[in-house]
C-alpha positions as CSV (number, residue, x, y, z in Angstrom):
1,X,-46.0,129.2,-69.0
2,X,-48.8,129.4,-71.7
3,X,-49.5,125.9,-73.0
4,X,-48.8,125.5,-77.1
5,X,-52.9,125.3,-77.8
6,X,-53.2,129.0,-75.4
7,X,-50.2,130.2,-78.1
8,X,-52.4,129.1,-80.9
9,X,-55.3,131.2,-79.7
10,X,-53.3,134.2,-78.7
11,X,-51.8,133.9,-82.7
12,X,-55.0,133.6,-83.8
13,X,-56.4,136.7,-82.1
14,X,-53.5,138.6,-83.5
15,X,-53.6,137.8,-86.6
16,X,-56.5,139.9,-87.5
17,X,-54.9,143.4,-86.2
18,X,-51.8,142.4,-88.2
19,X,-53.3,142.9,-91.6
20,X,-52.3,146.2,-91.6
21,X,-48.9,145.9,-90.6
22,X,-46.4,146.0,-93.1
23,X,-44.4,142.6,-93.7
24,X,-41.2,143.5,-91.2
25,X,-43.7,145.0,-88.2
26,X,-46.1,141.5,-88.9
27,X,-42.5,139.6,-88.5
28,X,-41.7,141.5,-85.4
29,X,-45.1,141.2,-83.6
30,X,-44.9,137.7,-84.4
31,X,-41.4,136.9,-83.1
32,X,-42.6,138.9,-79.8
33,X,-45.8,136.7,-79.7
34,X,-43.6,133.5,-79.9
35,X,-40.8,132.9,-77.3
36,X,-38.1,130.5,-77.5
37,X,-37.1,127.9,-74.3
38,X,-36.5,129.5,-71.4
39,X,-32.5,128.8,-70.7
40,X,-33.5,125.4,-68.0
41,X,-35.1,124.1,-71.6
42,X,-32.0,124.6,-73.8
43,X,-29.8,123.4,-71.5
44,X,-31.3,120.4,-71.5
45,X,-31.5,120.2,-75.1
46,X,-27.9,120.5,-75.3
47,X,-27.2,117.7,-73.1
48,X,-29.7,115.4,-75.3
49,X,-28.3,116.3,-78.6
50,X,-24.8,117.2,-78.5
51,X,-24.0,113.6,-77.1
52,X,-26.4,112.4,-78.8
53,X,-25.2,113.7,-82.4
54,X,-21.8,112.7,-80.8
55,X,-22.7,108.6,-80.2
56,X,-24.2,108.5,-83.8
57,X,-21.2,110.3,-85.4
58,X,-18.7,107.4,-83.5
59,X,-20.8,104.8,-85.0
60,X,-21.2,106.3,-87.9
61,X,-17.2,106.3,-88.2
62,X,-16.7,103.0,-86.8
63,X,-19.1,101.5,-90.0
64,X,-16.9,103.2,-92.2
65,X,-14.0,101.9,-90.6
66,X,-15.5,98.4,-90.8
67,X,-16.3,98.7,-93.9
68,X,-13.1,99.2,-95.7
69,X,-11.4,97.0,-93.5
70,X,-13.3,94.4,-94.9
71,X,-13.0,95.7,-98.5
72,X,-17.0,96.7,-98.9
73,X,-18.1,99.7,-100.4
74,X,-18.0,102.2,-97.4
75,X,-20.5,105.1,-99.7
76,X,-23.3,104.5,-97.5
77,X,-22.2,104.7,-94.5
78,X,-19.3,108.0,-95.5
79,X,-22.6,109.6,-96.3
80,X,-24.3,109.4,-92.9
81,X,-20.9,110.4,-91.6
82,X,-20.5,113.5,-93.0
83,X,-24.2,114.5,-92.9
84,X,-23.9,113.8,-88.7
85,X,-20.6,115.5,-89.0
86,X,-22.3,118.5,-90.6
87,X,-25.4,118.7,-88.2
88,X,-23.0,118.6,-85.4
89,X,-20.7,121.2,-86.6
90,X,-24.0,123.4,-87.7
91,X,-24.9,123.5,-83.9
92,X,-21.8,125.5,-83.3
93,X,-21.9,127.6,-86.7
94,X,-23.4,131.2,-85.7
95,X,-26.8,131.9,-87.0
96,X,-26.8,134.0,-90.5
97,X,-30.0,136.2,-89.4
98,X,-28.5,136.8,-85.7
99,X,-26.4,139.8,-86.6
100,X,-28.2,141.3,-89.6
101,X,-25.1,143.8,-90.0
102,X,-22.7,141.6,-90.2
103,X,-24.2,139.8,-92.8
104,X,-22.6,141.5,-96.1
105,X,-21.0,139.0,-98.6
106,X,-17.4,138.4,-98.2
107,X,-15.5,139.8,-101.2
């Protein structure tokens, strides 16, 4: 596996013999030149995050909890509920450039 300063170089060196690609074919090259973590890698990213995300969402709940129980103002910590509760959830959402098709507006 190519260490991150080998990428740099090998993006450097491309760059040049992309300037006369149009925009999409520079994006494509690009995205070929760059690959994500091998499937060892995610996996393991998973296992960090999702619990992770999971313990700060439980505390996050339990200060709210405490909070009104003992008649405080509970805003700060609702807020850094439902932002944890919305990066949680967004790591199940599908991704809206995945399936460029099936990306038309609903209506």
């Amino acid at each position: 596996m190519a260490t991150t300063e080998e990428r740099a170089e090998a993006l450097q060196s491309l760059a040049p013999s992309l300037a006369a690609l149009d925009a999409d074919a520079q994006k494509e090259a690009i995205k070929a030149a760059i690959n994500g973590p091998d499937a060892p890698t995610t996996n393991l990213l998973w296992k960090i995050l999702i619990p992770g995300l999971l313990g700060l969402v439980a505390i996050a709940l339990l200060g709210v909890i405490f909070l009104l129980a003992f008649d405080k103002s509970a805003d700060p910590a609702v807020t850094a509920f439902t932002a944890l509760l919305t990066g949680l959830i967004g790591f199940f959402a599908p991704s809206p450039i995945a399936n460029k098709e099936n990306n038309t507006p609903a209506g």
